[in-house]
Structure formats: structure tokens, C-alpha cells
C-alpha positions as CSV (number, residue, x, y, z in Angstrom):
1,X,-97.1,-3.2,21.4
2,X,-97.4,-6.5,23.4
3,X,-93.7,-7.0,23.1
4,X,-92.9,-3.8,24.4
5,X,-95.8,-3.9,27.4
6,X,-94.6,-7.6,28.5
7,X,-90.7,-6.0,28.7
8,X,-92.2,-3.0,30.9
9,X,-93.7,-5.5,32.8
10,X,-90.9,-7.3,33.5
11,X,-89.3,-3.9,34.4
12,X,-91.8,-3.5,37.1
13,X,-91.9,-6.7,38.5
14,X,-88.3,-8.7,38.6
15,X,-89.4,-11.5,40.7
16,X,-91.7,-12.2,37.0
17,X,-88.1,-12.2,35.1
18,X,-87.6,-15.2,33.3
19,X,-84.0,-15.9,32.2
20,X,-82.2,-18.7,30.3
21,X,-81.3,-20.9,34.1
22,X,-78.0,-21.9,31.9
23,X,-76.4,-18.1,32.4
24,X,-73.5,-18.3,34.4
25,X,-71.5,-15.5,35.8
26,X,-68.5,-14.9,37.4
27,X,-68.3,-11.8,40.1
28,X,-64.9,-10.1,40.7
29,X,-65.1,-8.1,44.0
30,X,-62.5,-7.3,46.3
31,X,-64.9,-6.7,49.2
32,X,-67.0,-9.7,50.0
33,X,-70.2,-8.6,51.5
34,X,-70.6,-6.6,47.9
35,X,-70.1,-9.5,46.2
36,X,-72.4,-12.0,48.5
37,X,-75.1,-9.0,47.7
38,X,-74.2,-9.5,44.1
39,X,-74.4,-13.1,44.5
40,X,-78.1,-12.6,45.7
41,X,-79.3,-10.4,43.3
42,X,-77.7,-12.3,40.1
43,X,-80.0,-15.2,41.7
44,X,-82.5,-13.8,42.5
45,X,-83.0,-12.7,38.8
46,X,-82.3,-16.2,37.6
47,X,-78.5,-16.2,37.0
48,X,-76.1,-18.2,38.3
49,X,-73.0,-17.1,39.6
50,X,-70.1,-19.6,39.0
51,X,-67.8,-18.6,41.3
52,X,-66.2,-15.0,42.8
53,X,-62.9,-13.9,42.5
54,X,-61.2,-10.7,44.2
55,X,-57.8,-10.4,42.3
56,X,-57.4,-9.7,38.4
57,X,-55.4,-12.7,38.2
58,X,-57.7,-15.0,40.4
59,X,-60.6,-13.8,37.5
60,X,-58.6,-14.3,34.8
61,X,-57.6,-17.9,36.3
62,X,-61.1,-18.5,36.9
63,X,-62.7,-17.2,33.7
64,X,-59.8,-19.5,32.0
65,X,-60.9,-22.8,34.0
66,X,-64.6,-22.0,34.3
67,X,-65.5,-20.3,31.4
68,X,-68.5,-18.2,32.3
69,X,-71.1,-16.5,29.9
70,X,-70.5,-13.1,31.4
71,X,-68.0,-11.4,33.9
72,X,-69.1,-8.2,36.3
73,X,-66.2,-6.8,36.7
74,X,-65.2,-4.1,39.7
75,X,-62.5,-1.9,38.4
76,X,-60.1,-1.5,41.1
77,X,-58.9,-4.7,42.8
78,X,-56.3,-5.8,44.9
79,X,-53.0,-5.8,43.3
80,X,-50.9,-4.5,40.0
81,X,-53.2,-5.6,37.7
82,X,-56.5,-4.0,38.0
83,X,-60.0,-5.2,36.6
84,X,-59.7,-3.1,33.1
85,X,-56.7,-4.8,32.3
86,X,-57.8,-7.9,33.4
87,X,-61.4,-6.9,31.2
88,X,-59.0,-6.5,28.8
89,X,-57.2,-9.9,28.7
90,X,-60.5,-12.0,29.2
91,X,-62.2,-10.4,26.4
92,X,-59.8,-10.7,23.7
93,X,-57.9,-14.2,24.9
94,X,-61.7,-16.0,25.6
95,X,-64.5,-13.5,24.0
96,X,-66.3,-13.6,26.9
97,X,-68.1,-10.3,27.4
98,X,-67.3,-7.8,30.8
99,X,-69.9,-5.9,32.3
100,X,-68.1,-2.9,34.7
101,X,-69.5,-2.9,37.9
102,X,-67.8,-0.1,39.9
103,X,-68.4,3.0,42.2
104,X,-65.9,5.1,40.5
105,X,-67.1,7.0,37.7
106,X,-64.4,9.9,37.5
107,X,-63.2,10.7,34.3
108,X,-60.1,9.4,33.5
109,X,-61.3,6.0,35.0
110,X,-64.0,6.1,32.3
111,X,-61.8,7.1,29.5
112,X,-59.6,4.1,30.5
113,X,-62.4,2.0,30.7
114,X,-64.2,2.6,27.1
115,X,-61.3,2.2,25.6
116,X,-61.1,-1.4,26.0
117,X,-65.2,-1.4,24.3
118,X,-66.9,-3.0,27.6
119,X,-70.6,-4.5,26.9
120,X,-71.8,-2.5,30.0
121,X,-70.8,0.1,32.6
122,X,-72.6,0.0,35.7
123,X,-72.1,2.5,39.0
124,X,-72.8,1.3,42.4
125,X,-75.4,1.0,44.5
126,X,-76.3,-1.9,41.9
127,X,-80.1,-1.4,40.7
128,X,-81.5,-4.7,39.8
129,X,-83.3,-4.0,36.9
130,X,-80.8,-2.1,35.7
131,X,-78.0,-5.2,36.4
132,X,-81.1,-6.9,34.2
133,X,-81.2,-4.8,31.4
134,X,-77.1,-4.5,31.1
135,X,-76.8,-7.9,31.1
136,X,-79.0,-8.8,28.3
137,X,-77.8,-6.3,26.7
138,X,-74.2,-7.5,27.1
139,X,-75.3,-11.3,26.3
140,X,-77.0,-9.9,23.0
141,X,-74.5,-8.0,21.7
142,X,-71.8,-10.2,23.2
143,X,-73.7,-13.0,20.7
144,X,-72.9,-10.7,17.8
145,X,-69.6,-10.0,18.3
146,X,-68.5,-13.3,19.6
147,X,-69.7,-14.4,15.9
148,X,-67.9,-12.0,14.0
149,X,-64.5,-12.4,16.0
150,X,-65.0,-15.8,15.7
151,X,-65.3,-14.9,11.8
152,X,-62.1,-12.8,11.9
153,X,-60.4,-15.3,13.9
154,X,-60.8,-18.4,12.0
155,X,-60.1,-16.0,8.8
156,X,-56.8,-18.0,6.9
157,X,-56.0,-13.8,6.0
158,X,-54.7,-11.2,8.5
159,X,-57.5,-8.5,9.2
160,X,-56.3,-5.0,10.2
161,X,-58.8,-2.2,11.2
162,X,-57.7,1.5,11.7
163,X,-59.8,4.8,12.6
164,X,-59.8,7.5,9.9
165,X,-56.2,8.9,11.8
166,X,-54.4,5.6,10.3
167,X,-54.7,4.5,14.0
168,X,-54.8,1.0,14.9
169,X,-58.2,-0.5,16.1
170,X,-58.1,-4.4,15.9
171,X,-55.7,-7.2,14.6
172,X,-57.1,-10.6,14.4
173,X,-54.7,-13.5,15.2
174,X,-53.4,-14.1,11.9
175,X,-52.5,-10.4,11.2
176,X,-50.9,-10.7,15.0
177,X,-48.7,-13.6,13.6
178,X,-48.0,-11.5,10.1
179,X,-47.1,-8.0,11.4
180,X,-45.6,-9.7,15.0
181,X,-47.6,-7.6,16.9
182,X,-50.4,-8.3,19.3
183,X,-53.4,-6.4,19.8
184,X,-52.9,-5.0,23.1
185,X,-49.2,-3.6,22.2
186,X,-50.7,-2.0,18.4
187,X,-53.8,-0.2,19.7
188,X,-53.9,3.1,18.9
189,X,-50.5,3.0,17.5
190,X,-50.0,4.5,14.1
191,X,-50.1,2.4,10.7
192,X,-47.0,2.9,9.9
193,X,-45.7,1.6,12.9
194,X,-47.3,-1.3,13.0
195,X,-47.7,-2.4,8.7
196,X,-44.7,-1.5,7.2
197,X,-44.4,-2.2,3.3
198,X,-41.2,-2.1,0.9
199,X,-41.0,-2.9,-2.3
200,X,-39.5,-6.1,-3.3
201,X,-37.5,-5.0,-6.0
202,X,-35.9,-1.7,-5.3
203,X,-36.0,-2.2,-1.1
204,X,-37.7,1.5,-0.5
205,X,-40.5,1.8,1.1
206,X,-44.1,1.7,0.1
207,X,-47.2,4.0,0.6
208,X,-49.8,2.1,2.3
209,X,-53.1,1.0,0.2
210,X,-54.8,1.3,4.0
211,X,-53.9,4.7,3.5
212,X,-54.5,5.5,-0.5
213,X,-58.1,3.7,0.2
214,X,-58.6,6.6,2.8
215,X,-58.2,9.5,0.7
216,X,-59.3,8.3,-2.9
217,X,-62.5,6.5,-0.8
218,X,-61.9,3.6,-2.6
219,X,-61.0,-0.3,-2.9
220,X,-57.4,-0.3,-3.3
221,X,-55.4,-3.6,-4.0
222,X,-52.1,-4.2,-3.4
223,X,-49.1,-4.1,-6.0
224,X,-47.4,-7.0,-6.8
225,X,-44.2,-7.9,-5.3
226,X,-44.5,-6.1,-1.7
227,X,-43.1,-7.2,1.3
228,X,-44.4,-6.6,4.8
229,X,-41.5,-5.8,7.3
230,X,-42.4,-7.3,10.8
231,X,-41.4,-6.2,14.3
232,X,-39.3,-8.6,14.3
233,X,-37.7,-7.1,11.0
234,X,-38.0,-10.2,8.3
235,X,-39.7,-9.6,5.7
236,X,-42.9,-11.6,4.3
237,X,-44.9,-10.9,0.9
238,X,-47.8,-10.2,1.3
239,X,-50.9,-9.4,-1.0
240,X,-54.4,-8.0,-1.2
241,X,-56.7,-4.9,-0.5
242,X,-58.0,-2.3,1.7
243,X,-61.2,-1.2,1.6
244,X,-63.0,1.9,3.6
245,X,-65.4,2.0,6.1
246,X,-68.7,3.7,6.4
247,X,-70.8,4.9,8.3
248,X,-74.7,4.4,7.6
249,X,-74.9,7.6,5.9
250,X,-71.9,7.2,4.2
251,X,-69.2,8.9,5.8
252,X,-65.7,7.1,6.0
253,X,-65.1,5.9,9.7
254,X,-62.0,4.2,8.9
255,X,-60.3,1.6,7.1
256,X,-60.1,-2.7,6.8
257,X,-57.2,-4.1,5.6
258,X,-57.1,-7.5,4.2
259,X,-53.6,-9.4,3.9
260,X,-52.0,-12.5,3.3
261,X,-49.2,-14.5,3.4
262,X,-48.4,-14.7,-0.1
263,X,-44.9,-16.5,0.2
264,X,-46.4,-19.8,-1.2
265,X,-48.2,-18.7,-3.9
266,X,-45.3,-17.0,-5.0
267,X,-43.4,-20.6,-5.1
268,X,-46.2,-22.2,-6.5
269,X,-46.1,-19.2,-9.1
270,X,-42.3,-19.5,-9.7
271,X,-42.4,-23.2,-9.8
272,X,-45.4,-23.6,-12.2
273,X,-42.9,-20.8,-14.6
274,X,-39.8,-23.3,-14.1
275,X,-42.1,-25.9,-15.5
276,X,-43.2,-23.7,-18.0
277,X,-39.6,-22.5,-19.1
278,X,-38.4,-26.7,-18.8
279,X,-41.2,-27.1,-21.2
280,X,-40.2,-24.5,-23.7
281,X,-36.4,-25.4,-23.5
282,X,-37.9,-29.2,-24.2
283,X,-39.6,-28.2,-27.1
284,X,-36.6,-26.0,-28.4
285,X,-34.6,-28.4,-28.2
286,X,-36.7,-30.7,-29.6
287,X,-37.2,-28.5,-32.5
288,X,-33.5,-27.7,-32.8
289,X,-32.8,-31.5,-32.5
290,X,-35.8,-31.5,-35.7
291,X,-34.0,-28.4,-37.5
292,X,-30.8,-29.6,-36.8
293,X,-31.9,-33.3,-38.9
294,X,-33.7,-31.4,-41.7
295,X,-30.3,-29.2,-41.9
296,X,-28.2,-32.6,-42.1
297,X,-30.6,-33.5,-44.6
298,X,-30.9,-31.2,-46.8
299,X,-27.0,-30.2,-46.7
300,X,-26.7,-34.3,-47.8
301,X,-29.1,-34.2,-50.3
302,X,-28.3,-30.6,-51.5
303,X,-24.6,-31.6,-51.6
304,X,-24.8,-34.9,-53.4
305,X,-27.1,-32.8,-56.0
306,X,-24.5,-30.1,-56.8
307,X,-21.3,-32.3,-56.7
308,X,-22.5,-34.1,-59.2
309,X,-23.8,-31.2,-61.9
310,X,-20.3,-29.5,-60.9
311,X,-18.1,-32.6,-61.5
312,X,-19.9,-32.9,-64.8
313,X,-19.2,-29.4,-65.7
314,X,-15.5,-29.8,-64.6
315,X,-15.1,-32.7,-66.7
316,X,-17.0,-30.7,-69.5
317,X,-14.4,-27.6,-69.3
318,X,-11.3,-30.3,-69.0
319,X,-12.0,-31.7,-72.6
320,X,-12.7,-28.1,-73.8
321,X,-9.7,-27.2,-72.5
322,X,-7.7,-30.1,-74.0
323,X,-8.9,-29.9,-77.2
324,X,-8.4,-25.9,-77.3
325,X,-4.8,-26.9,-76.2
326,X,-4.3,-29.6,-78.7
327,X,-5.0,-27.0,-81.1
328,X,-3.1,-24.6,-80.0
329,X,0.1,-27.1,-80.3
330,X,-0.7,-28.3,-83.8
331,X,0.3,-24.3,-84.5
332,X,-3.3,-23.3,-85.2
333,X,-4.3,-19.8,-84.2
334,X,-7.2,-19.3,-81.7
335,X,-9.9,-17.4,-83.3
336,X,-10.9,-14.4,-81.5
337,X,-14.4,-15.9,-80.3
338,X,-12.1,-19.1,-79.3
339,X,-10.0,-17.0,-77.2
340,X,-12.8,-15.6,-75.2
341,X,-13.8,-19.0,-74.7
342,X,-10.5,-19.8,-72.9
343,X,-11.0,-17.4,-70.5
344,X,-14.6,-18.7,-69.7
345,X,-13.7,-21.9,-69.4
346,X,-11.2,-20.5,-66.9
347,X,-13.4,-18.4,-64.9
348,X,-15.8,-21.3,-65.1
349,X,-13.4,-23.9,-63.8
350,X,-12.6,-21.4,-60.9
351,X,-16.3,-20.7,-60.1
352,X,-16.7,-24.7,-59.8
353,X,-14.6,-25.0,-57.6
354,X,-15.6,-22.4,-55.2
355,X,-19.1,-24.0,-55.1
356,X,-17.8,-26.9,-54.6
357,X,-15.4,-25.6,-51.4
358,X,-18.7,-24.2,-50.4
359,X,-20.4,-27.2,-49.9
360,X,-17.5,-29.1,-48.5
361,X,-17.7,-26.0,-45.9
362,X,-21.0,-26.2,-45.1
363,X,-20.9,-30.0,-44.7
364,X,-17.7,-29.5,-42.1
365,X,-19.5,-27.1,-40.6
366,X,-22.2,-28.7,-39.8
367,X,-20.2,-32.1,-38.6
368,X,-18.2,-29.3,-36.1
369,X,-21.5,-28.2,-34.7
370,X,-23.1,-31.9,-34.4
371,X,-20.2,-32.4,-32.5
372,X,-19.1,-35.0,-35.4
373,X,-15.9,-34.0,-36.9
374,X,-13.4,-36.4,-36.3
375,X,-10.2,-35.6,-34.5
376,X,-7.2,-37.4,-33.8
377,X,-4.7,-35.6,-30.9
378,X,-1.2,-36.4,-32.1
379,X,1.9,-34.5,-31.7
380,X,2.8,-32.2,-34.3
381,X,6.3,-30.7,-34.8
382,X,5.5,-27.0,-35.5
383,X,9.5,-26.2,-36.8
384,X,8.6,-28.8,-39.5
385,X,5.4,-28.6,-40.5
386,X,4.9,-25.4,-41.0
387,X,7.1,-24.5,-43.3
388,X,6.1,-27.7,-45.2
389,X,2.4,-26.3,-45.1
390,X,3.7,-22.8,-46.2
391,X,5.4,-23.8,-49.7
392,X,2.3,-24.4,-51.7
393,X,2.0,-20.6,-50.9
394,X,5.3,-19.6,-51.5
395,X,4.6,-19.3,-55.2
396,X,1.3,-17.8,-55.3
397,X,3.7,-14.8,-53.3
398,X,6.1,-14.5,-55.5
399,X,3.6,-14.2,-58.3
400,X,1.8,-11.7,-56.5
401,X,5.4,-9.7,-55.0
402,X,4.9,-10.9,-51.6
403,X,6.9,-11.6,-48.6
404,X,5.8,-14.5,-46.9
405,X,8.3,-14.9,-43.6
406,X,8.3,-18.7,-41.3
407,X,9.4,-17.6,-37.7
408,X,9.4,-20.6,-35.9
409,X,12.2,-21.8,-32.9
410,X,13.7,-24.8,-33.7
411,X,13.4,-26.0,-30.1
412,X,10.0,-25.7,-29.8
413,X,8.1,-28.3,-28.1
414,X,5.4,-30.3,-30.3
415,X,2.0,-29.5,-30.6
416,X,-0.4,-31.7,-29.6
417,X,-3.7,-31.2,-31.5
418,X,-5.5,-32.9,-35.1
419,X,-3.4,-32.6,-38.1
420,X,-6.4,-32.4,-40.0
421,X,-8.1,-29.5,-38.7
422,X,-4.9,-27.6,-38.1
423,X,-4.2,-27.8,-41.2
424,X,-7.6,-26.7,-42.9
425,X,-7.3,-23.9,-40.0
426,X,-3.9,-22.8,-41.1
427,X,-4.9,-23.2,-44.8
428,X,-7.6,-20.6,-44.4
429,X,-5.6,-18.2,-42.7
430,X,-2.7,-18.0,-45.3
431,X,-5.3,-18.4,-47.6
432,X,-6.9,-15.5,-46.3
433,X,-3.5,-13.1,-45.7
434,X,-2.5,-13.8,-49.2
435,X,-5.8,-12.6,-50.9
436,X,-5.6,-8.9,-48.7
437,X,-1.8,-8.5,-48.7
438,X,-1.0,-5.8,-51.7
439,X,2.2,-6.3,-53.8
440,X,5.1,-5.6,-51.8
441,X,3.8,-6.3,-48.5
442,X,4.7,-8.9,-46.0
443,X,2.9,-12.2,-44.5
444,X,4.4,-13.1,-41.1
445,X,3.9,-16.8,-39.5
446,X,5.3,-17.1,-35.9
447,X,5.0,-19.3,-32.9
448,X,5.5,-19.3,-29.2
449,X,5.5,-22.0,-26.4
450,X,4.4,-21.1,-22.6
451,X,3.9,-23.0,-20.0
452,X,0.0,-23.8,-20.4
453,X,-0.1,-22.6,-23.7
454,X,0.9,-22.4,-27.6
455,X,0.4,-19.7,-29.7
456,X,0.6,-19.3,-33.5
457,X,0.4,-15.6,-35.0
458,X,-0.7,-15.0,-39.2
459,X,0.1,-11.4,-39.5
460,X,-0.4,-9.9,-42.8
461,X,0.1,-6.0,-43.4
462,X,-2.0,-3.5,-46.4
463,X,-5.1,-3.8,-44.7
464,X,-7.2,-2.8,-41.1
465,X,-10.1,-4.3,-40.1
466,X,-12.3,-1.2,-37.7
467,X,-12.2,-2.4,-34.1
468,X,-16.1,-2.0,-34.4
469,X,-15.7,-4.5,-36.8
470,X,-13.6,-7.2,-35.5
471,X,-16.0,-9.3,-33.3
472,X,-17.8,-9.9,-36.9
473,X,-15.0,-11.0,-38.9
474,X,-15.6,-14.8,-37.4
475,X,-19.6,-14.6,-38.6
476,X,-20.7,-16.5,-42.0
477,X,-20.7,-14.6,-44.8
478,X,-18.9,-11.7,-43.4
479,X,-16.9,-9.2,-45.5
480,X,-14.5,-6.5,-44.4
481,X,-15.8,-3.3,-45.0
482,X,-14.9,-1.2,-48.2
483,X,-13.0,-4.9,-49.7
484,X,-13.3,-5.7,-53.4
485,X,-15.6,-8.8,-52.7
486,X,-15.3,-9.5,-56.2
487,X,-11.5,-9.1,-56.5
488,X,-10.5,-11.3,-53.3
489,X,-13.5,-14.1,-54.3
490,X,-14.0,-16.9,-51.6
491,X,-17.3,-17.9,-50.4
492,X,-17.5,-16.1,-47.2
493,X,-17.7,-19.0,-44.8
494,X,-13.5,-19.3,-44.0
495,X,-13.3,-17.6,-40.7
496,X,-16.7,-18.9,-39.3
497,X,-15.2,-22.8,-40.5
498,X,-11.8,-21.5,-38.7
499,X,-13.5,-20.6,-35.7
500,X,-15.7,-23.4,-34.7
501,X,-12.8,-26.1,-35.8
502,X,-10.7,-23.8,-33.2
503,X,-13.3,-24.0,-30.8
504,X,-13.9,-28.3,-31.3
505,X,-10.3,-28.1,-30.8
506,X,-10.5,-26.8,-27.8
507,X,-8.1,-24.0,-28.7
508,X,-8.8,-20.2,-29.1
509,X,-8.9,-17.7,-31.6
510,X,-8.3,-14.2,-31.7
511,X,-8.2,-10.9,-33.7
512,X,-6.6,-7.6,-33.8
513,X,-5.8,-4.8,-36.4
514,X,-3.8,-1.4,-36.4
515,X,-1.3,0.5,-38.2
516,X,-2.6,-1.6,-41.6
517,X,-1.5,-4.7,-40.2
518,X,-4.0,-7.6,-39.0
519,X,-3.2,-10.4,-36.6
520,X,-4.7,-13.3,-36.3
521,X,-3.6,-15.2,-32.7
522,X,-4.3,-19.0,-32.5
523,X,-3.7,-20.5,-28.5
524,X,-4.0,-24.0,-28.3
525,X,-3.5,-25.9,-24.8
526,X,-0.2,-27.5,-24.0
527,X,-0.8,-30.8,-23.6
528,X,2.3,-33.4,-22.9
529,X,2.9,-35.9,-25.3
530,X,3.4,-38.6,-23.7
531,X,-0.3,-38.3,-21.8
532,X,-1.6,-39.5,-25.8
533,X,-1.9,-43.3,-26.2
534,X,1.2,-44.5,-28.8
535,X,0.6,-42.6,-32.0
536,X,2.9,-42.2,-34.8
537,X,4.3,-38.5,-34.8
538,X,4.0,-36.2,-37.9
């Protein structure tokens, strides 16, 4: 009770008041024998009055140089700019608190007035304990709030406030910067118009969490990957959450958004990911690279162990062979069980040396993808070569009633490309049209030179390959659908050896199949002879 006693005291009696002498205050008055009485009054309660200006733009010059602790502020002043605006401008450009000191109290003057949240409102003829009261008041509160602007100023996030109609209330200076709006222009304007949020991804706009905090009464944080379009229509990511306001008994007054600029965090995100993926694709290939050598390893090791049994065996089924032959010229007869071992041996000596084509493929494959496979360009004469490569298969044709057909023009410019691989390519191929051409059908080799280009065709008819199928046929292991695997033998790795010896020779090859006939279509670049270094022709 003897706080409260001392205060009425002081009530009472103002030449007792006491006042910090380092209050200074600033008096805008447009009629100067007010504001000398003003003057008098402030001093003779303690204050001190730091100068008096009678425009809004002479107070807002002189609460900019001088920087009082308070401003009484008359509301209509000389001029455009009145004293709310200029209320207005000093509070939220220097925090320094207003006090309204006016004769007009008329309602739309005070609706004006409160909107801008004075720290007093006083009516003339000035009282001077009630001047006392308001500005301690003011310089109390002023205290508080100077702190937590101060707090929301100096934030690094953007803080946006909005009453319970998603209408603006306050925007510190970094959600000014964000959203590109200031304070004064937002007020009371709505959310939307003000915090606009798309979505990254699809472009479309985005509900706003200030809005879903509202009606679920809840903390809601932000999605990832939104973008804030500002009034000056870029967009920035942003990121965080809004939370409701309450009341002291609970009831929801509003909402505060809190909101960042999330742009480098999202860098440091997408660069710390590149790192991560560069690591991975290290390891890979550091693996690969460690795969890659067991592969070469164990195809060495792997292949030296089976050539060796399988030359053994060959040599095994030679003299078996010899000495069933030898018998078989002295004019003995083969016994029965000596007869089925004639065949063995023959199905044996055939099943040798498939394994051992097998490992040969393997090994070439694996110098082709190691990038190891030795190639020398030279020019090869297509018109002559061909038809030399084609005779070995000439009587594996006839035996079978084929029709093997050499279509090549006899001007036809060479080839330029590794004798070696074009022939194991071309090998494969006739291999490969001899084994599915039935008796009686036809195997067709033909060649054409274009400007950039020359193609070779193997067409063989008596058999389609499904166009669902086709992309496959150049996979290891692969077998046409519905083909005696048994009856046409091989080891399954001919195409996928043709294809990546096309590819190392920089050439291209191609399938296609209709009407029981299948193509295969080689392109190789043309490349001028005379660009080689001197090499003898084929």
C-alpha cells in the first residue's frame, strides 16, 4: 500500500514529481503559444523538451537528427503530411514512441489515429498530471515494445503477424525484404496478397500454413519445396512454420508466421548430395574397376584350366579315332558297342570344341569391353573378300540344300575397318543364318556404299524373330523363341561378341524380321583410304 499512496501523492502534488532529468522530448505544434505552454509544463514536471517542430516533416527531420525519448504529437499540422502519418513513420523507422496530443477527438480522427497503436492519446486543454501519467505510461510500455521490435528486427527470419481475418498486422524488416512489401503498404491487406506460395514442382499455387494453423489451431510447418512469389514477382524458397495466437484465456487472436530464406540451404543441400553421388560413382567405379580385375582374373585362370583338360580330351578322342579308323581299313567290322563309340567320340569332339569357342568368347569379350582388343584400320576390298570368306560356307549349304547368294558391286569402294574383327563379325553372322535357314531356303550377303556410310546386309529366310523380341537378340545367352536350342547348338554368346566388336569398331548394328525372313544390317563409317598411315591392302 505504500507504493500505491506515494503514486497518489505524487498525483496530488506535481511540483513533488521526480522524473529521470535524462527524458527528452520533442513537441510538434503548429501554433506556438501551445507549444511554449507545453514547453513549460514538460519542465516543470522534470522533462526536457529538445526542440519543437510545427510541420510533419520538420518532426520527422528532427526526431531523425535528435532522437528524442518521446514525441507529443498534435494531429493536424501544417501541410500534406499530417502528424498521424508522420506518428506513423517515426514509430516504425526509429521506435520512438508518440503520445497524441490534440483537440480533436471526432470519430474518424480517432479511428485513424489507433490504427497506427499510439502509446497515448491526449485531448486538449493539456492536464498535467494527466500529460504525467501518459507519459510514463508511454516510456514503460515504449521500453517493452522497443525490446521486442528490436527482437523481431534483428531476427535473421522474416516475422509475419495477421489478425484472425488473415489480415496483415506487422512485417519485420526481413519479411519486408522477403515478401517486397513494407509495413505501411501491407497493413490490413489480405494474406494472400501479401504471402503468396506455389509449389516448386508443379508451379500451382499453395494453401497457406498461416491459414491451415488458423483453423486446425495448430503449429503447422511448411512443406518442402515452396516458393514465396514476391511483389516484385521472383520467386524465393522459403521454409518454416506458423503458429496461432492466443489470447490469455485461450482464444485464437491471430496468427505468426515464421519464414526464411531457404535458397542456401537448399545449395548447401544439393551440393552436400553432388558430393554424395561423386562419392558413390567413386566407389562404383572403384568397385567395377575391382570386379572388372577379379573378372580378368578368373576368365585367365578359368580359361587356362579348361584349355588344357579340353586339349587333353581332344587329343584323347584323336587317337580313339585313329585307331577305330585303322581298324576299320584293315577290313575289320566295328562291333556294335564300337560303333556307338564312334559317334561319342564325335559328339564329344564337337562338344570340345564348343567349350572351347566359349572361352575364346568370353576372353574377347572381355578384351572388347576393357577396351583391349586390338585393331588395325586397313582397307579391305569388299568385292574380294567376301566371297573368299563365304566359301568355307559354301559346302556346309550344299550339304544342307541351301542357297547362299554374294551380291557385291564390283566397283565398290574399300572398306576401311580391322580385318580381324570383321571377319570374326561376319563369321558369326553366316554362322548364325546357316544354322536357322531350313533346306531349300536362301542366305543373301549384299553391300552398299553412301556417301558417309557402308552397309553390309546377311539376310537369311525360314525363320522371324517377334519384334518384341528383337532388341534381345544382341543379349548373352539369348535364344529365339520356340528354336530347337539343342538342334542349332552354339554357346549363346555370338550376337552379344558381334555386337560389342561392332560397337569397338565404331560401326553399327542392326536387326529386323518379317515375312520369315531376318536381316541383319551392319553400317560402318566411310573413312578415305588414304587418311590411314601406309598399310599393305588386303
Amino acid at each position: 500500500m505504500t507504493s500505491v499512496n506515494h503514486f497518489l501523492t505524487m498525483l496530488s502534488s506535481p511540483e513533488s514529481f521526480q522524473p529521470p532529468a535524462k527524458i527528452q522530448i520533442l513537441v510538434v505544434e503548429d501554433e506556438y503559444i501551445l507549444a511554449l505552454n507545453l514547453r513549460e509544463s514538460l519542465e516543470a514536471l522534470g522533462y526536457g523538451v529538445i526542440a519543437i517542430a510545427d510541420t510533419a516533416a520538420d518532426a520527422i527531420e528532427k526526431a531523425t537528427e535528435l532522437y528524442p525519448d518521446l514525441v507529443l504529437m498534435d494531429i493536424r499540422l501544417q501541410g500534406e503530411v499530417d502528424g498521424i502519418q508522420a506518428a506513423e513513420y517515426i514509430w516504425n523507422n526509429l521506435l520512438i514512441p508518440v503520445i497524441y496530443l490534440t483537440g480533436h477527438s471526432d470519430q474518424s480522427t480517432v479511428e485513424r489515429a489507433t490504427k497506427t497503436l499510439p502509446f497515448g492519446y491526449i485531448l486538449k486543454p493539456v492536464n498535467e498530471q494527466e500529460l504525467y501519467v501518459a507519459i510514463k505510461t508511454a516510456l514503460s510500455r515504449c521500453e517493452r515494445e522497443q525490446f521486442l521490435t528490436t527482437v523481431l528486427r534483428s531476427m535473421g527470419d522474416g516475422v509475419l503477424v495477421v489478425d484472425p481475418q488473415l489480415r496483415i498486422k506487422y512485417l519485420n524488416r526481413v519479411a519486408e525484404t522477403l515478401t517486397g512489401w513494407r509495413l505501411a503498404d501491407a497493413q490490413d491487406r489480405p494474406l494472400t496478397e501479401v504471402f503468396s506460395l506455389v509449389d516448386e514442382r508443379t508451379q500451382l499455387p499453395v494453401e497457406s500454413p498461416v491459414a491451415v494453423a488458423l483453423q486446425q489451431g495448430s503449429t503447422i510447418y511448411m512443406s518442402d519445396r515452396l516458393l514465396l512469389a514476391t511483389r516484385q514477382g521472383t520467386l524465393v524458397p522459403v521454409a518454416d512454420s506458423a503458429t496461432p495466437l492466443r489470447d490469455p484465456r485461450g482464444n485464437v487472436t491471430g496468427a505468426v508466421l515464421v519464414f526464411r530464406d531457404d535458397t542456401q540451404r537448399r545449395l548447401l543441400e544439393e551440393r552436400n548430395l553432388a558430393l554424395e553421388r561423386s562419392r558413390q560413382q567413386d566407389f562404383q567405379i572403384a568397385e567395377l574397376k575391382r570386379l572388372n580385375q577379379l573378372k580378368d582374373d578368373f576368365l585367365a585362370t578359368t580359361s587356362h584350366e579348361l584349355r588344357t583338360p579340353l586339349s587333353n580330351i581332344k587329343m584323347a578322342i584323336h587317337l580313339l579315332e585313329t585307331v577305330l579308323n585303322r581298324q576299320t581299313s584293315l577290313g575289320s567290322d566295328l562291333r556294335p558297342e564300337q560303333s556307338a563309340v564312334t559317334r561319342y567320340l564325335q559328339v564329344l569332339h564337337e562338344q570340345c570344341d564348343q567349350e572351347l569357342k566359349l572361352v575364346n568368347d568370353l576372353l574377347d569379350m572381355r578384351a572388347v569391353e576393357a577396351d583391349s582388343y586390338p585393331v588395325e584400320l586397313i582397307p579391305i576390298h569388299l568385292q574380294n573378300w567376301l566371297p573368299h570368306l563365304a566359301e568355307k560356307f559354301q559346302q556346309r549349304c550344299a550339304a544342307n540344300r541351301q542357297t547362299l547368294q554374294i551380291s557385291i558391286p564390283p566397283t565398290m569402294p574399300p572398306l576401311v575397318s580391322d580385318l580381324n574383327s570383321l571377319t570374326r563379325i561376319m563369321s558369326e553372322l553366316l554362322n548364325n543364318a546357316c544354322k536357322y535357314t531350313p533346306p531349300g531356303g536362301v542366305i543373301a550377303v549384299a553391300a552398299i556404299a553412301t556417301a558417309d556410310s557402308i552397309r553390309i546386309w546377311i539376310t537369311n529366310s525360314g525363320i522371324e524373330i517377334p519384334l518384341e523380341e528383337q532388341s534381345r537378340v544382341f543379349e548373352p545367352f539369348y535364344r529365339i523363341p520356340k528354336s530347337d536350342r539343342w538342334k542349332h547348338g552354339g554357346t549363346g554368346l555370338g550376337l552379344a561378341l558381334v555386337k560389342k566388336m561392332t560397337d569397338h569398331l565404331g560401326a553399327r548394328i542392326t536387326v529386323s524380321s518379317e515375312s520369315d525372313c531376318t536381316t541383319f544390317t551392319l553400317e560402318f563409317p566411310a573413312i578415305a583410304p588414304d587418311t590411314l598411315t601406309p598399310s599393305q591392302e588386303s
